[in-house]
VMD Tcl script that builds the backbone (N, CA, C; Angstrom):
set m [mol new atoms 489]
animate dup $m
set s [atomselect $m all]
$s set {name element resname resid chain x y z} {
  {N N UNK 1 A -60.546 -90.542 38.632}
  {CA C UNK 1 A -60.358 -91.909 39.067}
  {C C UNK 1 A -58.882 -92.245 38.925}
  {N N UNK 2 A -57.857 -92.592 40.186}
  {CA C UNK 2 A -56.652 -93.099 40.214}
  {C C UNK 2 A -57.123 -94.161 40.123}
  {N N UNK 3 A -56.299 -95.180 38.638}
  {CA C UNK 3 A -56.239 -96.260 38.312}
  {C C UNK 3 A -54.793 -96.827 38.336}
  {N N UNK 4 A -54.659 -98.140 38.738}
  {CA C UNK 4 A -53.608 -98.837 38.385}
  {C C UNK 4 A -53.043 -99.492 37.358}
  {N N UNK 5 A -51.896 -98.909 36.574}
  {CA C UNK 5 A -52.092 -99.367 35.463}
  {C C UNK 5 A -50.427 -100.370 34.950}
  {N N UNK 6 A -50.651 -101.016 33.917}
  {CA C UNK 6 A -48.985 -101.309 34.052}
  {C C UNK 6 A -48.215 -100.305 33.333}
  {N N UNK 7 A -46.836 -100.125 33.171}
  {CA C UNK 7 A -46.198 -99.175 32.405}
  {C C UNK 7 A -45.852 -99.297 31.370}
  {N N UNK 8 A -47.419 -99.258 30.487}
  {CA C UNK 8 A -47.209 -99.703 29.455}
  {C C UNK 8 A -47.652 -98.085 28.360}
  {N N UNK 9 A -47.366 -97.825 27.606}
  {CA C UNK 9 A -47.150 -96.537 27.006}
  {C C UNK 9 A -49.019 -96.066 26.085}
  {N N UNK 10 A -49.134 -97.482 25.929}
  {CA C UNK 10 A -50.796 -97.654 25.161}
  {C C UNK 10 A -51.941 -97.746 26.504}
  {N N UNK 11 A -51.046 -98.260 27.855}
  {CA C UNK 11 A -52.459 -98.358 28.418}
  {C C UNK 11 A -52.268 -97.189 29.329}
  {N N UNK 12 A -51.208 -96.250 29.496}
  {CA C UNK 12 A -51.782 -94.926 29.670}
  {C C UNK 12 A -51.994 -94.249 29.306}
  {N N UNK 13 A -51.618 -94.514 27.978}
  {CA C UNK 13 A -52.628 -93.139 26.932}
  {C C UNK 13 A -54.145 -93.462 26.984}
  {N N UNK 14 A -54.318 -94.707 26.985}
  {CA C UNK 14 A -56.029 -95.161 27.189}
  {C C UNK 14 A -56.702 -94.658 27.927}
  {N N UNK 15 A -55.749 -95.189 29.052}
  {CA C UNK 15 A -56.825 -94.256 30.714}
  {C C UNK 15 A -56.791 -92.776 30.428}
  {N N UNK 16 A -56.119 -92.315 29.863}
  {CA C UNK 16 A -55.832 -91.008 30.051}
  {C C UNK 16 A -56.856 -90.548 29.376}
  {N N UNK 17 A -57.321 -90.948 27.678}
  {CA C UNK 17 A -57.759 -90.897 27.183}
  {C C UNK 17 A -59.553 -90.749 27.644}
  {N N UNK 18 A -59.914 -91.943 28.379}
  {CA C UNK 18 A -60.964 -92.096 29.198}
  {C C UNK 18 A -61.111 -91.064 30.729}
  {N N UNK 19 A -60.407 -90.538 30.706}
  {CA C UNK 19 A -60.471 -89.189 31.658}
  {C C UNK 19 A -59.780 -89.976 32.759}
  {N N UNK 20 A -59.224 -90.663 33.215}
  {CA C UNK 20 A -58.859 -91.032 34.168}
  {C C UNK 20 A -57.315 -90.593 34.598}
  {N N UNK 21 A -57.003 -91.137 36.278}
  {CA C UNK 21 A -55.164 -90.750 36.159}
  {C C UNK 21 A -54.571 -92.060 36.078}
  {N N UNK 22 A -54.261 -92.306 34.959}
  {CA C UNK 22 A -53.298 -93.763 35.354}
  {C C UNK 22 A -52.160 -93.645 36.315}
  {N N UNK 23 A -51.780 -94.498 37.094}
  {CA C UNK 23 A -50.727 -94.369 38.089}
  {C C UNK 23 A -50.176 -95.896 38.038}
  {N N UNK 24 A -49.038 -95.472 36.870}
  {CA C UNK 24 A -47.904 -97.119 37.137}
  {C C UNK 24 A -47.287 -97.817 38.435}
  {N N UNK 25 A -48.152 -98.592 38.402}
  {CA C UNK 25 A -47.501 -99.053 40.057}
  {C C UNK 25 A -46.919 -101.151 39.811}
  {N N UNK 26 A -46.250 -100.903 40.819}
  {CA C UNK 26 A -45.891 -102.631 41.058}
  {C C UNK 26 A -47.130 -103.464 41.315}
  {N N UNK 27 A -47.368 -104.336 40.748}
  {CA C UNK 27 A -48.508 -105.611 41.214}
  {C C UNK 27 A -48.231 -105.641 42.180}
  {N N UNK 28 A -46.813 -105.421 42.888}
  {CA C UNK 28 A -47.076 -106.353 44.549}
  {C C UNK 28 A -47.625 -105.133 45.560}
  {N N UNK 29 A -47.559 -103.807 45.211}
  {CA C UNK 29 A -47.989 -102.941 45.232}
  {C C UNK 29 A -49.586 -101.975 45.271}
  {N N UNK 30 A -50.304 -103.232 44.877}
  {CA C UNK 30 A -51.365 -102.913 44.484}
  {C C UNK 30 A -52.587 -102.654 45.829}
  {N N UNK 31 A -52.383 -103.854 46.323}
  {CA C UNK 31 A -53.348 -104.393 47.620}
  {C C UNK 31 A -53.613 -103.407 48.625}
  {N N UNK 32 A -52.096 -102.784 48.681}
  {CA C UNK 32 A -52.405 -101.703 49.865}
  {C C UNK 32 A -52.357 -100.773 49.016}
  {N N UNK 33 A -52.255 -100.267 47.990}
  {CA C UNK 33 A -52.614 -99.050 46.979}
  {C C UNK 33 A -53.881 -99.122 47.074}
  {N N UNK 34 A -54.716 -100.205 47.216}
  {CA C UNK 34 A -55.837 -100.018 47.283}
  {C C UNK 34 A -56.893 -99.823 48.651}
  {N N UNK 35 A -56.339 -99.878 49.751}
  {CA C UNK 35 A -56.277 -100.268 50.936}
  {C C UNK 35 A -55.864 -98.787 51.090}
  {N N UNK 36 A -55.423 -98.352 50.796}
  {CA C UNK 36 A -54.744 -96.426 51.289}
  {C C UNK 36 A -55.151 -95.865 50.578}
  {N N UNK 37 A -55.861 -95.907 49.424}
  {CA C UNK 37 A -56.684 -94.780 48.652}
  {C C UNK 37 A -55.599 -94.270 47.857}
  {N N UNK 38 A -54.575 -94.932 47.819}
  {CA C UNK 38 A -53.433 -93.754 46.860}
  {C C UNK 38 A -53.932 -94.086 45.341}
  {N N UNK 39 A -54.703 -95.641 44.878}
  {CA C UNK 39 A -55.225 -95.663 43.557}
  {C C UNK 39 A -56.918 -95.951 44.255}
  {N N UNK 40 A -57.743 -95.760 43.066}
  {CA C UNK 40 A -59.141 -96.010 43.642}
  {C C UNK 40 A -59.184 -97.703 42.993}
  {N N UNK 41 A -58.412 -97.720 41.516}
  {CA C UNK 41 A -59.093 -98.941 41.102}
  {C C UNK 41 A -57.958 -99.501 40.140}
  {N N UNK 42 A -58.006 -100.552 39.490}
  {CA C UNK 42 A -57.328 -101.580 38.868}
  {C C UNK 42 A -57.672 -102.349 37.801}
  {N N UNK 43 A -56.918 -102.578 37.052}
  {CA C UNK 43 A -57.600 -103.271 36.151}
  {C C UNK 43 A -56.757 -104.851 35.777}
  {N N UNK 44 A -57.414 -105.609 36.272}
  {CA C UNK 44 A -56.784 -107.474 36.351}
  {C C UNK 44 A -58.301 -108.233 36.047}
  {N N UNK 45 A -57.658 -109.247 35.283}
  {CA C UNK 45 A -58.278 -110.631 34.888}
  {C C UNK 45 A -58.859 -110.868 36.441}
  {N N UNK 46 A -59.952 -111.450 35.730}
  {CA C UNK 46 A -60.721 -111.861 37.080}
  {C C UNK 46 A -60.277 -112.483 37.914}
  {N N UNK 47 A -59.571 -113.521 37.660}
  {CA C UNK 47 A -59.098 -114.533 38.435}
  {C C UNK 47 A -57.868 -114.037 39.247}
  {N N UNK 48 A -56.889 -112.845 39.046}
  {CA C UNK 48 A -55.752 -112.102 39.651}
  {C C UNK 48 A -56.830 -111.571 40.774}
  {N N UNK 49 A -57.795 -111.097 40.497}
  {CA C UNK 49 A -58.335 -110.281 41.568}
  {C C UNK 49 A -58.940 -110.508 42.644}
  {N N UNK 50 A -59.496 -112.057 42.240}
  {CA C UNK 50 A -59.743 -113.037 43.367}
  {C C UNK 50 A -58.562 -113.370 44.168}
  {N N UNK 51 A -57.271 -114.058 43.186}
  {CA C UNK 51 A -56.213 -114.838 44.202}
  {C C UNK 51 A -55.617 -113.925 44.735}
  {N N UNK 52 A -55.401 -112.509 44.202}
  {CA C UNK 52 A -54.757 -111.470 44.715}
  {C C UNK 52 A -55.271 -110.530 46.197}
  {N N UNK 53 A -56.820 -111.152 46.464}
  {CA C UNK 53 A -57.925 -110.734 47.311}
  {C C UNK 53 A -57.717 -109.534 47.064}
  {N N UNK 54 A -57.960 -108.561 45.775}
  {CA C UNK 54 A -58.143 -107.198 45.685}
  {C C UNK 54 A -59.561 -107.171 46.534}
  {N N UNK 55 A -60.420 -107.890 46.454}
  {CA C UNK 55 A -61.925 -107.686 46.394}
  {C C UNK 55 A -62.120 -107.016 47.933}
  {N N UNK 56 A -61.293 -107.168 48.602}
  {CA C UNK 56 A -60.976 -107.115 50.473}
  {C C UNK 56 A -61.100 -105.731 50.638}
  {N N UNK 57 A -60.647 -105.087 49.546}
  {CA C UNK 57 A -60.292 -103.526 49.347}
  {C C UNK 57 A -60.864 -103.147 48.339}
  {N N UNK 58 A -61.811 -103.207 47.840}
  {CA C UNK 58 A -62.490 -102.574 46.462}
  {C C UNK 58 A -63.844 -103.272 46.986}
  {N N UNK 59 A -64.961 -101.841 46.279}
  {CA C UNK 59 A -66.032 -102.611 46.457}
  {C C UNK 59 A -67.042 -102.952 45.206}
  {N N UNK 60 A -65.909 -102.543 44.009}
  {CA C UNK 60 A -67.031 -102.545 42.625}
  {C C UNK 60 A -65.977 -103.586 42.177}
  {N N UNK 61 A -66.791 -104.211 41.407}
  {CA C UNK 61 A -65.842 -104.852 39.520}
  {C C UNK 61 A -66.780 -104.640 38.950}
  {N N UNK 62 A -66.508 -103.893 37.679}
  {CA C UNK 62 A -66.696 -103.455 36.717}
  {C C UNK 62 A -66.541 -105.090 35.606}
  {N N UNK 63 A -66.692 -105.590 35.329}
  {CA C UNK 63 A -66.868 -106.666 34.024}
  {C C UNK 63 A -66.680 -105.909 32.888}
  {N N UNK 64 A -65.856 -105.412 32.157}
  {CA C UNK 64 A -65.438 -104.516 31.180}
  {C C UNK 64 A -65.250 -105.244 30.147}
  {N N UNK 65 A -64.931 -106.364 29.634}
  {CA C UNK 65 A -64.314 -107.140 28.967}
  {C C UNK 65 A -63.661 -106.390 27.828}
  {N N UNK 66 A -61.971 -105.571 28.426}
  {CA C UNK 66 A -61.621 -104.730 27.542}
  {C C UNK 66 A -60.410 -105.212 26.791}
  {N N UNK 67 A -60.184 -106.132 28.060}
  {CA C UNK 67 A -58.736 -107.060 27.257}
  {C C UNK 67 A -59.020 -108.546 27.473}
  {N N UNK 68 A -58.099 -109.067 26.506}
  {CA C UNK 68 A -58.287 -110.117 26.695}
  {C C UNK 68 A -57.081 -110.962 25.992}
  {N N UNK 69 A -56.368 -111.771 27.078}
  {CA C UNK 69 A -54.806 -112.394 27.495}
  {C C UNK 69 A -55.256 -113.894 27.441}
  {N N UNK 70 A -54.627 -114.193 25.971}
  {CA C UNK 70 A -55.010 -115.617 25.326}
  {C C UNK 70 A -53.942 -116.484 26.087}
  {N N UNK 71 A -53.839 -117.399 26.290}
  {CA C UNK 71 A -52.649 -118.386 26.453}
  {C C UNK 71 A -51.868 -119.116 25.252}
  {N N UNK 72 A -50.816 -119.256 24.958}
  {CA C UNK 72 A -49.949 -119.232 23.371}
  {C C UNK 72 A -49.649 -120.594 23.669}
  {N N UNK 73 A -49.807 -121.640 22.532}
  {CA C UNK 73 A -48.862 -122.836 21.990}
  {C C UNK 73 A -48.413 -122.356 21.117}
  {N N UNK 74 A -47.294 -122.443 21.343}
  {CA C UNK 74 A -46.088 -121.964 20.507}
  {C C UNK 74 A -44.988 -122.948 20.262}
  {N N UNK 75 A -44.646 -123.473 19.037}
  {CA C UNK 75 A -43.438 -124.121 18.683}
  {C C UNK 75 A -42.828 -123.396 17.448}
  {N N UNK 76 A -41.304 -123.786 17.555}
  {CA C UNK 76 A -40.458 -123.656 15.896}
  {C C UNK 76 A -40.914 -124.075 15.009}
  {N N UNK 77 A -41.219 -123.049 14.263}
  {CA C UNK 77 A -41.815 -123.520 12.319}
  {C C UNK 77 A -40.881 -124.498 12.130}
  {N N UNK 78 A -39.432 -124.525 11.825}
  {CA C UNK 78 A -38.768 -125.944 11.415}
  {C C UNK 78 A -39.225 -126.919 12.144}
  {N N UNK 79 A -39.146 -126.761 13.268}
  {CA C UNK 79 A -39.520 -128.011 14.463}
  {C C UNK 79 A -40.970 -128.694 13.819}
  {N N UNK 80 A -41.819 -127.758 13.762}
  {CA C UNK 80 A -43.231 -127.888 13.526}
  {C C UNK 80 A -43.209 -128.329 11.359}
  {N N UNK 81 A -42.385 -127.735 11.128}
  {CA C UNK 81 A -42.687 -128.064 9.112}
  {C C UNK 81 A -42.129 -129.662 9.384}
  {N N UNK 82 A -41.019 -129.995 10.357}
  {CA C UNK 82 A -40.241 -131.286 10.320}
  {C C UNK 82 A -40.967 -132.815 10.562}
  {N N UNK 83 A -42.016 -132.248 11.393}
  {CA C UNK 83 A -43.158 -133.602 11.696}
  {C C UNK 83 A -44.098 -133.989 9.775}
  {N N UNK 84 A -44.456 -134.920 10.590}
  {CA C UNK 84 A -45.164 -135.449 9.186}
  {C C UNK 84 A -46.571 -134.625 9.227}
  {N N UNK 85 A -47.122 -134.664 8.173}
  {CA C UNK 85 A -48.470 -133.882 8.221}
  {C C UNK 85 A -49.856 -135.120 9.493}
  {N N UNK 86 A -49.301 -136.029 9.449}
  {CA C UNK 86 A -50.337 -136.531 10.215}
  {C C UNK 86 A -50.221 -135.926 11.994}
  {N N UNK 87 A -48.730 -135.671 12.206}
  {CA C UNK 87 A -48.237 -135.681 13.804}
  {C C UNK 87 A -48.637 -133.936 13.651}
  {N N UNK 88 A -48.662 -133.285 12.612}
  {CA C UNK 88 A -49.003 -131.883 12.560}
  {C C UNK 88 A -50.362 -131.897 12.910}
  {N N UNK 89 A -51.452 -132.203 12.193}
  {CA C UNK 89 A -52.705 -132.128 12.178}
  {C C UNK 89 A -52.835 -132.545 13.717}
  {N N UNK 90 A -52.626 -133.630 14.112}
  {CA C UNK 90 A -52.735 -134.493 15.486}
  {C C UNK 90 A -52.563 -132.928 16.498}
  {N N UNK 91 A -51.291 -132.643 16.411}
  {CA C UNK 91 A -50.544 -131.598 17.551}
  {C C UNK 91 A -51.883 -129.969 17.028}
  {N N UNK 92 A -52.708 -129.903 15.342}
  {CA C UNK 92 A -53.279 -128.746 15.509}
  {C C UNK 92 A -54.378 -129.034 16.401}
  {N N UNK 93 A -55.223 -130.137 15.819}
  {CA C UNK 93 A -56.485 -130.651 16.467}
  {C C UNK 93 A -56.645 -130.441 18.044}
  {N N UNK 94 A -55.080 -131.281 18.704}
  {CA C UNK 94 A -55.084 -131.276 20.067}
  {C C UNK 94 A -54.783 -130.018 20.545}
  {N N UNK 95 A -54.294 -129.174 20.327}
  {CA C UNK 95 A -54.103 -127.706 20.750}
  {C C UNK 95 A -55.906 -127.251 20.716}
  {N N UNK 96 A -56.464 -126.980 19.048}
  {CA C UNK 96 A -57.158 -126.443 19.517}
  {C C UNK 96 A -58.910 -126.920 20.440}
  {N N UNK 97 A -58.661 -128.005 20.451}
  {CA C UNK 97 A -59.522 -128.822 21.421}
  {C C UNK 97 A -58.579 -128.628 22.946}
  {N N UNK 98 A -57.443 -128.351 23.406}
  {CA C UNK 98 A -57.376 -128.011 24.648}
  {C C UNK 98 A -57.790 -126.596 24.764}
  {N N UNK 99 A -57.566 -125.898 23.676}
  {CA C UNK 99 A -57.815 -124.402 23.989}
  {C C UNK 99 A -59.293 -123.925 24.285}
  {N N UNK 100 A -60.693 -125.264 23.256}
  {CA C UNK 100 A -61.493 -124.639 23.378}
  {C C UNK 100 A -62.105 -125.199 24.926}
  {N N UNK 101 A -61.600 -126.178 25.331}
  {CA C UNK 101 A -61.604 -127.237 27.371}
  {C C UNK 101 A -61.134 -125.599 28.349}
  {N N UNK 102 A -59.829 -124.955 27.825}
  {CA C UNK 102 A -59.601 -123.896 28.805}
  {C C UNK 102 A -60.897 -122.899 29.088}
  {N N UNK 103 A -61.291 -122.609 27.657}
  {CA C UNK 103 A -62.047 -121.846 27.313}
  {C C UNK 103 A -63.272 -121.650 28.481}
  {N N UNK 104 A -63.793 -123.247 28.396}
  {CA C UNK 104 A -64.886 -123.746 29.045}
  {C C UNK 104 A -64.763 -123.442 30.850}
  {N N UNK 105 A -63.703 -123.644 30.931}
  {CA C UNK 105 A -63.058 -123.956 32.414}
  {C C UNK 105 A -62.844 -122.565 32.952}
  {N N UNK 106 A -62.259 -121.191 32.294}
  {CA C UNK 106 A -62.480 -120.173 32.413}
  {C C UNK 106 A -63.389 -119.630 32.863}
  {N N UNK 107 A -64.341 -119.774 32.169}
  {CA C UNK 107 A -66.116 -119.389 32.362}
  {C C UNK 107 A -66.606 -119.770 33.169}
  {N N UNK 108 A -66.356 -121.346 33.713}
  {CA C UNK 108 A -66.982 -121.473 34.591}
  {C C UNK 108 A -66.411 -121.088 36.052}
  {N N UNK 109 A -64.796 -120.793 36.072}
  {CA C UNK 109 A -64.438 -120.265 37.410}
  {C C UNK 109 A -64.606 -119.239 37.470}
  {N N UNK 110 A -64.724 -117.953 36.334}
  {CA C UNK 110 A -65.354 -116.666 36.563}
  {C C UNK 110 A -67.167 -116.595 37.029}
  {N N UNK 111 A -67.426 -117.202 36.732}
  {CA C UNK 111 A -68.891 -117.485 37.454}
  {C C UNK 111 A -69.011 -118.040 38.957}
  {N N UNK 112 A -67.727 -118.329 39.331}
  {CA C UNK 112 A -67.454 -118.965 40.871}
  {C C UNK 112 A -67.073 -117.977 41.655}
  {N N UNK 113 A -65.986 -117.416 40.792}
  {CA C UNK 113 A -65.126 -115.916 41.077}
  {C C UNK 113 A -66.354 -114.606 41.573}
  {N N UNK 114 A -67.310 -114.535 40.774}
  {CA C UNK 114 A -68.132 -112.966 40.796}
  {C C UNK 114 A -68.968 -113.845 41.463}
  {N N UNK 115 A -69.315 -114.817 42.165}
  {CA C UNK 115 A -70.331 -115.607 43.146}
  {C C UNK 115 A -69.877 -115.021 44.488}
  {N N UNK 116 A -68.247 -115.360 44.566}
  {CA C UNK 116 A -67.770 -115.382 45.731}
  {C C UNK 116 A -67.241 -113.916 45.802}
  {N N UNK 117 A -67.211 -113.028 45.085}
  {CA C UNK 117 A -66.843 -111.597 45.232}
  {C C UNK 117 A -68.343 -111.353 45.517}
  {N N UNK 118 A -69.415 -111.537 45.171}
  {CA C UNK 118 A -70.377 -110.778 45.570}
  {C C UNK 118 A -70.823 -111.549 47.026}
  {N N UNK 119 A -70.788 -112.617 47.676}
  {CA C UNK 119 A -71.056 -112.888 48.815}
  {C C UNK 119 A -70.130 -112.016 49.928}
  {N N UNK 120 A -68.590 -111.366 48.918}
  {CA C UNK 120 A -67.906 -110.960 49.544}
  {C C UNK 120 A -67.972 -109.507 49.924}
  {N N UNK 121 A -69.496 -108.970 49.410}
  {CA C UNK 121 A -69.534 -107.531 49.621}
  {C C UNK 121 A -69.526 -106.873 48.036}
  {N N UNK 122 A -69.179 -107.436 47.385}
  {CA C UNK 122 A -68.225 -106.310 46.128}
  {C C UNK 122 A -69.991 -106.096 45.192}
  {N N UNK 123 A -70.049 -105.089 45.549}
  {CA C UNK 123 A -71.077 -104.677 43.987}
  {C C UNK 123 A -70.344 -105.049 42.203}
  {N N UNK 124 A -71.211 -105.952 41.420}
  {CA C UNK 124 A -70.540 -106.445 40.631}
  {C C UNK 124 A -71.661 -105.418 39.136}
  {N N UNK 125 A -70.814 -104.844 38.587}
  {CA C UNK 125 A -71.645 -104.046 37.366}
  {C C UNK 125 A -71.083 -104.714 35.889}
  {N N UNK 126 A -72.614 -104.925 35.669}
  {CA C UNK 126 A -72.282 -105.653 34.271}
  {C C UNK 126 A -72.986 -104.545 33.003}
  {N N UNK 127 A -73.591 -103.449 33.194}
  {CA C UNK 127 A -74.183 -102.499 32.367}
  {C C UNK 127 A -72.697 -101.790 31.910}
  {N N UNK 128 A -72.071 -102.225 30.944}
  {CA C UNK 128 A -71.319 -101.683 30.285}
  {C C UNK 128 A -71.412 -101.111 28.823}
  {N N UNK 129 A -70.813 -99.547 28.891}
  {CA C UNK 129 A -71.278 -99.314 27.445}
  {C C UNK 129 A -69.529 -99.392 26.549}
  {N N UNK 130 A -69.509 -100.808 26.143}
  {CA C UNK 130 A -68.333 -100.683 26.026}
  {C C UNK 130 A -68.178 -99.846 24.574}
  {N N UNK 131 A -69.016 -99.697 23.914}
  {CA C UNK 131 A -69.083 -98.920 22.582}
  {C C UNK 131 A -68.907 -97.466 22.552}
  {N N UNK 132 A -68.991 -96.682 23.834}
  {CA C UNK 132 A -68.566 -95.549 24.363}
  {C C UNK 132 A -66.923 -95.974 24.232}
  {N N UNK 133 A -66.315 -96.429 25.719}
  {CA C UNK 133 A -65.380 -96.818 25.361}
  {C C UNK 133 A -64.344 -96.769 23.849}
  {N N UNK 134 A -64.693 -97.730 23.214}
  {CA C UNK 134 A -64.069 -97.792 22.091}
  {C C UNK 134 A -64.251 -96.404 21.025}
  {N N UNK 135 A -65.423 -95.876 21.078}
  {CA C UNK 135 A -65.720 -94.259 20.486}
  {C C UNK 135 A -64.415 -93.277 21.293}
  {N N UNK 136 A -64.692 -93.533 22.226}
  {CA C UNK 136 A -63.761 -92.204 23.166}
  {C C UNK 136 A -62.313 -92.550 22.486}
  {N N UNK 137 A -61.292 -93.652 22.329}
  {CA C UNK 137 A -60.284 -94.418 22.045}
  {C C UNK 137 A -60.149 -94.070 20.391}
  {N N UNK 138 A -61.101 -93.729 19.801}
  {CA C UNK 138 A -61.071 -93.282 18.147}
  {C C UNK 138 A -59.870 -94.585 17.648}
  {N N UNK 139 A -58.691 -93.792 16.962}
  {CA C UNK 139 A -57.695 -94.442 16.288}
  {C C UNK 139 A -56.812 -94.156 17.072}
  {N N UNK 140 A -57.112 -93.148 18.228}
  {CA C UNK 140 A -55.516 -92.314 18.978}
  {C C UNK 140 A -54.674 -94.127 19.883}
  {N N UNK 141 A -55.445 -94.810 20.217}
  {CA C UNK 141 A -54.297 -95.939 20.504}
  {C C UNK 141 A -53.705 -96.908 19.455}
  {N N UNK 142 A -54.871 -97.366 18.467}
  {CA C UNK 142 A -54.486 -97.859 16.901}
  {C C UNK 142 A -53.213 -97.215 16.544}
  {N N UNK 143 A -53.225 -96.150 16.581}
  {CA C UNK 143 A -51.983 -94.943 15.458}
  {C C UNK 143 A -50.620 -95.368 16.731}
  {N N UNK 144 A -50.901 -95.234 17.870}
  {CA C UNK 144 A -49.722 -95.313 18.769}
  {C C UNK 144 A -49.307 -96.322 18.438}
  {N N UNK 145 A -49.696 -97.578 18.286}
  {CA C UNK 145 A -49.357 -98.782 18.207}
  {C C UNK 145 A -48.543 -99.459 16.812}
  {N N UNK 146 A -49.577 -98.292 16.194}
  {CA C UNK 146 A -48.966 -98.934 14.475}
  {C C UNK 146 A -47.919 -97.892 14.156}
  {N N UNK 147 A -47.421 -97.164 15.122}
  {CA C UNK 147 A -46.282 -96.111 14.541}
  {C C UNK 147 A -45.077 -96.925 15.533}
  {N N UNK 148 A -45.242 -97.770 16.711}
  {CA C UNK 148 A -44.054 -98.423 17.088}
  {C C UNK 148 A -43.763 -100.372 16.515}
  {N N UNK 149 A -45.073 -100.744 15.941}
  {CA C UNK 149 A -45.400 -102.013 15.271}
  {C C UNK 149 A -46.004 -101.465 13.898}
  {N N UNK 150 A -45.176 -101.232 12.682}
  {CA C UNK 150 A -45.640 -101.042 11.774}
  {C C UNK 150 A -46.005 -102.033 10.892}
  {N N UNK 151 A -45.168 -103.219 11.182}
  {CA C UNK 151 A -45.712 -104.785 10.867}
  {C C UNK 151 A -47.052 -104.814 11.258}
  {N N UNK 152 A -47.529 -103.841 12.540}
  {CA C UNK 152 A -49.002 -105.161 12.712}
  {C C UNK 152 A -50.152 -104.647 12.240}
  {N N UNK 153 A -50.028 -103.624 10.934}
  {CA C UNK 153 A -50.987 -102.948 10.392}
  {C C UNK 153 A -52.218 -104.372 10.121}
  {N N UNK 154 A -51.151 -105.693 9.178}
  {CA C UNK 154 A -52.237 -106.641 8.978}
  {C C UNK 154 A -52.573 -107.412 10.274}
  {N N UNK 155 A -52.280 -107.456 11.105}
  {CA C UNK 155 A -52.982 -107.945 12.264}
  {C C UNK 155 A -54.233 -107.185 12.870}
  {N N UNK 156 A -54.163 -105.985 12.846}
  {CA C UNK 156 A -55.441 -105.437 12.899}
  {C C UNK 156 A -56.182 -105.379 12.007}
  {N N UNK 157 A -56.072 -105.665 10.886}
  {CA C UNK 157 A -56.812 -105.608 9.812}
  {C C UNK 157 A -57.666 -106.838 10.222}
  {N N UNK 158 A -56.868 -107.691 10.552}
  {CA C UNK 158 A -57.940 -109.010 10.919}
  {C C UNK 158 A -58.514 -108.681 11.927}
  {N N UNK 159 A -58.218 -108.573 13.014}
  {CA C UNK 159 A -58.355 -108.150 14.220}
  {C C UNK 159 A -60.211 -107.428 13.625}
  {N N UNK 160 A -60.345 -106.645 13.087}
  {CA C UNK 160 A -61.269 -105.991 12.564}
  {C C UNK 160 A -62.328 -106.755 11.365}
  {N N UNK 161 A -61.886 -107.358 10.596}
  {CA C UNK 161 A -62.407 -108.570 9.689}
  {C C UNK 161 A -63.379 -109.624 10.672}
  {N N UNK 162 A -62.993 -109.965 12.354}
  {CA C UNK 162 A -64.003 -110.549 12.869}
  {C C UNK 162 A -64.493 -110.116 13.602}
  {N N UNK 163 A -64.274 -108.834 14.033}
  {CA C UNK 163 A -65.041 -108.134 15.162}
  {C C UNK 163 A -66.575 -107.986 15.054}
}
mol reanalyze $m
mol bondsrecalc $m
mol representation Tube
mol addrep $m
């Protein structure tokens, strides 16, 4: 399976890993990569694959749920220690009450998204064994990651604490 992947050093050891050929290509690149058979498949957020009309040229999605690309509020700790604890709490509350509204709003346009990809032809597979997956992946992308981020040993530690 020629997959499209970004050039990223962890997500072609992954595919690779999963027997596949990763092939780093340009996003703008993709449509007719897929359209000419030079990749078979891709891997984008649902919603890229709709606005991007991959679906025109592909006839599966796979629902993998293998990544997943949070959206960041982010401010300066001084900026943020400098407010009073009431304008803090206010700014945590409202963050995470918009985050859990995105949340909602997500879900429901991916349910609009795989409506309108499947009226659009696309066979949509939701029998995923993603626990294969993650077996095949062992520690060999963990170790890649924590030998160029040796800081984020405790981030996976959590990362793993709620899984």
């Amino acid at each position: 399976l020629k997959i499209r992947t970004n050039n990223s050093p962890m997500n072609i050891a992954a595919f690779k890993i999963f027997g596949a050929n990763p092939i780093p290509m340009p996003f703008s690149e993709v449509y007719t990569g897929l359209e000419t058979r030079t990749i078979d498949a891709q891997e984008h957020p649902i919603n890229v694959v709709w606005s991007a009309k991959f679906y025109e040229v592909q006839k599966y999605l796979s629902l993998t749920h293998h990544a997943y690309s949070p959206l960041l509020l982010v401010i300066n700790k001084a900026k943020f220690d400098a407010l009073s604890p009431q304008l803090q709490e206010a700014l945590l509350s409202s963050a995470k009450e918009a985050g859990d509204y995105q949340r909602k709003l997500v879900a429901e346009d991916q349910q609009k998204i795989i409506d309108g990809m499947k009226e659009a032809g696309v066979e949509v597979l939701t029998d995923i064994d993603r626990k294969a997956f993650s077996d095949a992946l062992g520690s060999q992308v963990r170790d890649m990651f924590l030998k160029d981020n040796p800081q984020g040993a405790d981030l996976l530690k959590a990362v793993d604490e709620v899984q």
